[in-house]
C-alpha positions as CSV (number, residue, x, y, z in Angstrom):
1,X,80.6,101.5,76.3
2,X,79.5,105.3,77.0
3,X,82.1,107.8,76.7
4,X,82.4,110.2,80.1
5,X,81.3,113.1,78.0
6,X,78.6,110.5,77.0
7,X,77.4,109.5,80.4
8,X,77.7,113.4,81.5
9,X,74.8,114.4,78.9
10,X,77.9,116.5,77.5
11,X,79.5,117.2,74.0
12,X,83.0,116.7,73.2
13,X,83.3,120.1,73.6
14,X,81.2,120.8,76.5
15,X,83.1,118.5,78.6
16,X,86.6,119.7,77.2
17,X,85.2,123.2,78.8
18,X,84.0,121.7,81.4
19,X,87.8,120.7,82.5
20,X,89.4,123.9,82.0
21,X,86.5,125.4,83.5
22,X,87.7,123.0,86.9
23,X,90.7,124.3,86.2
24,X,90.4,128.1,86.4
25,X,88.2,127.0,89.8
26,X,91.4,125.0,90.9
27,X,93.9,127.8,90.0
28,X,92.0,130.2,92.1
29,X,92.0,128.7,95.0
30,X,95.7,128.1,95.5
31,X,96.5,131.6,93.8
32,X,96.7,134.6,96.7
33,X,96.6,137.3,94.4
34,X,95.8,138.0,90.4
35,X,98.9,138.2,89.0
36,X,99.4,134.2,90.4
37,X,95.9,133.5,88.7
38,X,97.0,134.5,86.1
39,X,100.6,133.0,86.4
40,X,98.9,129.6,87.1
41,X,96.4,129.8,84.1
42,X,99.3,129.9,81.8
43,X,101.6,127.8,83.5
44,X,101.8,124.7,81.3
45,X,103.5,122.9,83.8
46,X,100.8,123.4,86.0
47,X,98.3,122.3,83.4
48,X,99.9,119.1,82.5
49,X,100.0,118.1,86.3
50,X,96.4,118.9,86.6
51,X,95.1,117.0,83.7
52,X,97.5,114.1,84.5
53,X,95.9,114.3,88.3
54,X,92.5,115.2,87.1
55,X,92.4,112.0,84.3
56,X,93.2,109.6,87.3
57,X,89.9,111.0,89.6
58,X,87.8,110.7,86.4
59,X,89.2,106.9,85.7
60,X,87.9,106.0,89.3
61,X,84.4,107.4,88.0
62,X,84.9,105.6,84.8
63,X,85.5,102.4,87.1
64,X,82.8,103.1,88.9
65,X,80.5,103.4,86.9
66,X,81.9,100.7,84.8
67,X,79.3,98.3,85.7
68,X,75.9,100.5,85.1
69,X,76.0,101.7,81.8
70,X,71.7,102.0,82.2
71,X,72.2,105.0,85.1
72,X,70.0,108.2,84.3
73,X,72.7,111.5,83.6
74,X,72.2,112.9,86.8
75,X,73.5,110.0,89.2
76,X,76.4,109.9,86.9
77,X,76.7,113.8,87.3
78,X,77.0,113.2,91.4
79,X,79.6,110.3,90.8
80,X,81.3,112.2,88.6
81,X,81.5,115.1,91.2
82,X,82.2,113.0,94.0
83,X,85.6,111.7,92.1
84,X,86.4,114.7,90.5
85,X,85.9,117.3,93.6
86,X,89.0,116.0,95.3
87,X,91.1,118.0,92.8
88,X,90.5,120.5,95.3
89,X,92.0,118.8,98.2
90,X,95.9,118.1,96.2
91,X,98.3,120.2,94.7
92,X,101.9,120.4,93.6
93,X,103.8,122.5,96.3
94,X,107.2,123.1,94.3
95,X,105.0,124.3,91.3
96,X,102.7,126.7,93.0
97,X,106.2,127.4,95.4
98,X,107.5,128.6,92.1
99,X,104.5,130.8,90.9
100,X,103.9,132.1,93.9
101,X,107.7,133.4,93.7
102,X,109.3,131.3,97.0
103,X,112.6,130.4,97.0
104,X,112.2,126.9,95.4
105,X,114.9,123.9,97.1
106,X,117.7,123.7,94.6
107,X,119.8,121.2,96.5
108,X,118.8,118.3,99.7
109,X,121.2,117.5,102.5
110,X,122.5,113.9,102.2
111,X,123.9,113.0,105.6
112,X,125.5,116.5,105.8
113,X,126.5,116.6,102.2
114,X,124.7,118.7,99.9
115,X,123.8,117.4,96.6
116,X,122.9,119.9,93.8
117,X,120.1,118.9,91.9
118,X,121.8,119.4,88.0
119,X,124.6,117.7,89.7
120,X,122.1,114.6,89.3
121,X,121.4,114.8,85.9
122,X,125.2,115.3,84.7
């Protein structure tokens, strides 16, 4: 069975580049400014939930594609883009709420009581 980097044409490396590369794309679009790029791009938070997101589009190409390991590179190139452009279309609100420097929701009202988050975890 064919790696994705494999079926991509790619090296390890290439396609470890190729990620962050979808990464720096994804951080600018929800960044307003350079200082957030920049606050995003190092945000590790931010980076975990993107690879954990981003592994879960490329297992529906690895599904896909599951069944045809004799496709030529460039049709798995456009499945791989098809799954993997919808990264665009999702992010984490409270995280980019955060970078971006809004107030972020400590605390939810619970039938007119208000609960404090850390009051949770004690």
């Amino acid at each position: 069975m064919k790696t994705t980097a494999a079926k991509l044409g790619m090296t390890p490396e290439l396609y470890e580049w190729a990620i962050l590369e979808a990464f720096t794309k994804w951080c600018g679009k929800y960044a307003h400014n350079n200082d957030q790029l920049q606050e995003c791009l190092t945000n590790q938070r931010l980076f975990n939930w993107f690879q954990a997101e981003y592994r879960k589009l490329e297992k529906e190409f690895e599904w896909l594609t599951a069944p045809f390991e004799t496709l030529k590179e460039v049709d798995y190139k456009m499945c791989y883009k098809k799954c993997t452009e919808k990264i665009f279309d999702i992010y984490p609100k409270p995280l980019i709420e955060e970078i971006r420097g809004y107030p972020v929701q400590k605390s939810i009202p619970v039938s007119g009581i208000k609960i404090k988050f850390n009051q949770l975890l004690n």
